[in-house]
C-alpha positions as CSV (number, residue, x, y, z in Angstrom):
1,X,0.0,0.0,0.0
2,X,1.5,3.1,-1.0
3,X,2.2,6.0,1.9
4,X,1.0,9.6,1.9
5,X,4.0,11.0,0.7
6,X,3.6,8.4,-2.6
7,X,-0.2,9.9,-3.0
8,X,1.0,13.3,-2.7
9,X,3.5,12.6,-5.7
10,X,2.1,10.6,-8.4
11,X,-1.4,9.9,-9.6
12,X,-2.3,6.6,-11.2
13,X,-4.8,6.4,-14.4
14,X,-5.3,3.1,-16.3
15,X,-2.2,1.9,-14.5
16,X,-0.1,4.8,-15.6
17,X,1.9,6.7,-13.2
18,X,1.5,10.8,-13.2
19,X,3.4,13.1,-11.7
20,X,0.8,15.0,-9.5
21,X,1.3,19.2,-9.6
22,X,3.6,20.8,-7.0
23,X,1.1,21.0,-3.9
24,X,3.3,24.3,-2.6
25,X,2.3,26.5,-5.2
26,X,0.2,29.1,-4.5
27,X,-3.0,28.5,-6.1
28,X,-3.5,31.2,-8.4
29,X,-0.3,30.7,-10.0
30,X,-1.5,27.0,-10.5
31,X,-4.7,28.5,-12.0
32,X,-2.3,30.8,-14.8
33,X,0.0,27.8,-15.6
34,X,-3.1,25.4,-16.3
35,X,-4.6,27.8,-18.2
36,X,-1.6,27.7,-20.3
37,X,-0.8,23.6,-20.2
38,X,-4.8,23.9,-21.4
39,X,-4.4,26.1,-24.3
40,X,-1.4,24.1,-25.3
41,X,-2.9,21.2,-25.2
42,X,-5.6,22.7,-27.3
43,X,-3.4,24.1,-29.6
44,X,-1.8,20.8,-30.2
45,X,-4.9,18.9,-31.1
46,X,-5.5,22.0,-33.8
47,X,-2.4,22.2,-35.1
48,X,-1.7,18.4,-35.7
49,X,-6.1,18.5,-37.2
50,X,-4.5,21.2,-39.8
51,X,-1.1,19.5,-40.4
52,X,1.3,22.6,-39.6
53,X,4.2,20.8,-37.9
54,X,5.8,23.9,-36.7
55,X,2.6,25.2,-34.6
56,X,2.5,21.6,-33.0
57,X,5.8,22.1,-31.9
58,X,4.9,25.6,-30.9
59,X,2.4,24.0,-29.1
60,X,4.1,21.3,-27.7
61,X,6.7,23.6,-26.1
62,X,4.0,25.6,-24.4
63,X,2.7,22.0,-22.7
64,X,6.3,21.1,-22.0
65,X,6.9,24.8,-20.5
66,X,3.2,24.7,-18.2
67,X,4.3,21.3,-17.1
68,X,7.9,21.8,-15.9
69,X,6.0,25.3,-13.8
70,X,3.7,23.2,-12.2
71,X,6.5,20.3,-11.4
72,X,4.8,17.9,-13.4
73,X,8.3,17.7,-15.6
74,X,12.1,18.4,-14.9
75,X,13.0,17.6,-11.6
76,X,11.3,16.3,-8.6
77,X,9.6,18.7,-7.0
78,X,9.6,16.9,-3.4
79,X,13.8,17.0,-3.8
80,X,14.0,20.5,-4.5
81,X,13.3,23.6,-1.6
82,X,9.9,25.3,-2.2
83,X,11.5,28.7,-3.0
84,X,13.7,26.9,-5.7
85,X,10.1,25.6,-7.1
86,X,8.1,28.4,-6.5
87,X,10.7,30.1,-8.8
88,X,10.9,27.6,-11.4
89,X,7.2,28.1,-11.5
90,X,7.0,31.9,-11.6
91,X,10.0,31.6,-14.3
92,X,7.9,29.3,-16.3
93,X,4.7,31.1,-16.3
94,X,6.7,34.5,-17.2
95,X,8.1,33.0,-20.3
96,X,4.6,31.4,-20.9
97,X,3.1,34.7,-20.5
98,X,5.7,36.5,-23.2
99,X,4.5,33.4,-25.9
100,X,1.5,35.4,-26.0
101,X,2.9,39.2,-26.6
């Protein structure tokens, strides 16, 4: 039986093991980092519909750059300090946030 710290980290679906969001993030910047990961996501199921390989990548890069914000990607997030993640995430969403200027 797996511990709490084990359900805090991963999520299992169909047998497949997640990495669960950083649970130290403050909720709001959560919120602006799904919102991207979200409109990647979407933005990958158009592009690949209309056959542009460059916006999938665009797109992809965008899901790649919500993820490693919210700790779902890069390193561990439960191995690293909170105000080394809570940067990584503020980083991430900044950069996300200049995709769309």
């Amino acid at each position: 039986m797996a511990d709490a710290a084990e359900d805090e980290r991963w999520l299992v679906i169909d047998g497949r093991r997640w990495r669960r969001t950083d649970p130290s993030l403050p909720e709001d910047l959560v919120a602006a980092l799904t919102s991207h990961l979200g409109r990647g996501r979407s933005g990958v199921r158009s592009a690949k519909r209309d056959g542009d390989a460059d916006a999938v990548a665009a797109a992809r890069a965008r899901v790649n750059l919500a993820k490693h914000g919210l700790g779902e990607r890069g390193p561990y997030w439960w191995d690293e300090p909170e105000a080394d993640r809570l940067r990584r995430a503020r980083e991430a969403l900044r950069d996300l946030d200049a995709l769309d200027d």
